[in-house]
N, C-alpha and C positions, 0 to 999 in steps of 0.2 A: 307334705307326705299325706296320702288318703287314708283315710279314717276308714276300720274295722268295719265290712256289712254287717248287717245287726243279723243275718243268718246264721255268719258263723262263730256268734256268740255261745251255744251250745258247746263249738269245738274249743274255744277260748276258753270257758268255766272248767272242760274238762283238762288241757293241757296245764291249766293254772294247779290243778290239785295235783296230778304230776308233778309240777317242781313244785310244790311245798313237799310233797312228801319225798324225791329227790333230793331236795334241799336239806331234809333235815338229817337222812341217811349220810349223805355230805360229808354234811357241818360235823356230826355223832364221832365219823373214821377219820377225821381233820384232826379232833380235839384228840382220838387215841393214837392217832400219827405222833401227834405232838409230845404228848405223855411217853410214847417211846421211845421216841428221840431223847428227851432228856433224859431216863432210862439210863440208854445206851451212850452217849456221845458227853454224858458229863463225866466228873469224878466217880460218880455211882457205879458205874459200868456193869451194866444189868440189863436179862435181856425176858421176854415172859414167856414160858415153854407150858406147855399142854402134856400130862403124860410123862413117861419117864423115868427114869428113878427119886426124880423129888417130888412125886406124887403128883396129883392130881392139873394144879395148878402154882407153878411154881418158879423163883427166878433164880435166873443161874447167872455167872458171876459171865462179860467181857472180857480176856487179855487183850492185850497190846506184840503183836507181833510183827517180825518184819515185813507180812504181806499185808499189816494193818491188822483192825480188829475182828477176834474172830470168837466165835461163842462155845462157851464148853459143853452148853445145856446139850442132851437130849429128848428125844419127843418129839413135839408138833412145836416148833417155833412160832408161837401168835405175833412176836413182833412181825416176825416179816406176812405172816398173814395178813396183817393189819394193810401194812405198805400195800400189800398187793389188790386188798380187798379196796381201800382206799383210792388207790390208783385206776382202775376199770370203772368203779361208780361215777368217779370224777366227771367219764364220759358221756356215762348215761346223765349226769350234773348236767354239763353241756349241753347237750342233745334238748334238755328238759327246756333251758334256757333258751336254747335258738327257737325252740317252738311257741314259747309265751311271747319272746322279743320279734319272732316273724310276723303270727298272727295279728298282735296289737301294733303294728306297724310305727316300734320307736328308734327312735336313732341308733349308727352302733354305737358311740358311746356307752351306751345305755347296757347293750350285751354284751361289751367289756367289764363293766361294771358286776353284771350278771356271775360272769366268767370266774374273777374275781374269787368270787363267794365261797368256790371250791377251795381255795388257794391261801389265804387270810384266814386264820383261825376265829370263831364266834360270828365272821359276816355274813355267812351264810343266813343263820337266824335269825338277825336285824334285816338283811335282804326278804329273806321269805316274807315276814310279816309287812313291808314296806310294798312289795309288789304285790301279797294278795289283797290289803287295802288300796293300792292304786288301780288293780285292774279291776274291784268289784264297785268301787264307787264311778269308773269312765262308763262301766255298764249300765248301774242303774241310772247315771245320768241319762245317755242316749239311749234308753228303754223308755225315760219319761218323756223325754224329749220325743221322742216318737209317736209315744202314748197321746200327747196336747196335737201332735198336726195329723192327727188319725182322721181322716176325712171321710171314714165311714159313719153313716148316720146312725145314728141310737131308733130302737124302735120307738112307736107313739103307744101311750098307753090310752087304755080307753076312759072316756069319762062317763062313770053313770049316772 
């Protein structure tokens, strides 16, 4: 596979700070995905509402009925905000991912892998720092690497 021109190393540093800071956005609505689900979906059955009659921030009780579970709260339901806010960044997750894994030109495995990070709770943030250490050290390598076969000449100083 051909190796990254050293031009659009610019656009490579700036897509890289994109998914870290997508990445961590992610990872953040992943872990409160999670937290609501267990919330909701265990014996707890509890859900987080905004607003309301139980004030400000508060949880209201899950039943169990015949169309499945259904919530008593009212207000702004943050659970499902979470879901939904969750679910749309995932994209822009993505999007982040295809551009660091286009650019630096690695296998898809690799942007499977990537993918992933949305998807798996905490991997995101092991991913983040794992790619922004891979992609700043292939740079400075081939910056130095560049720097030693620079075939432009140094000026001559004068001798007095």
């Amino acid at each position: 596979m051909a190796a990254p021109k050293l031009a659009s190393f610019p656009a490579i540093r700036g897509a890289l700070k994109f998914y870290q800071i997508a990445s961590v956005i992610t990872g953040v609505f992943l872990l409160l995905l999670c937290a609501e689900m267990i919330l909701k979906y265990t014996p707890i059955h509890l859900e987080l509402f905004l607003g309301g009659k139980g004030g400000f921030l508060w949880l209201a009780p899950v039943v169990e009925t015949a169309n499945g579970l259904e919530s008593t709260g009212d207000g702004i339901n943050l659970s499902l905000v979470i879901l939904v806010v969750h679910g749309w960044f995932y994209v822009v997750y993505l999007f982040a991912c295809f551009r660091v894994w286009s650019m630096m030109r690695w296998a898809f495995p690799r942007f499977l892998l990537l993918a992933l990070g949305g998807i798996v709770p905490l991997l995101s943030f092991f991913l983040e720092v794992r790619t922004a250490r891979d992609v700043r050290a292939y740079l400075a390598q081939r910056e130095a690497d560049a720097a030693e076969s620079d075939p432009t000449p140094q000026p001559l100083t004068e001798a007095k």
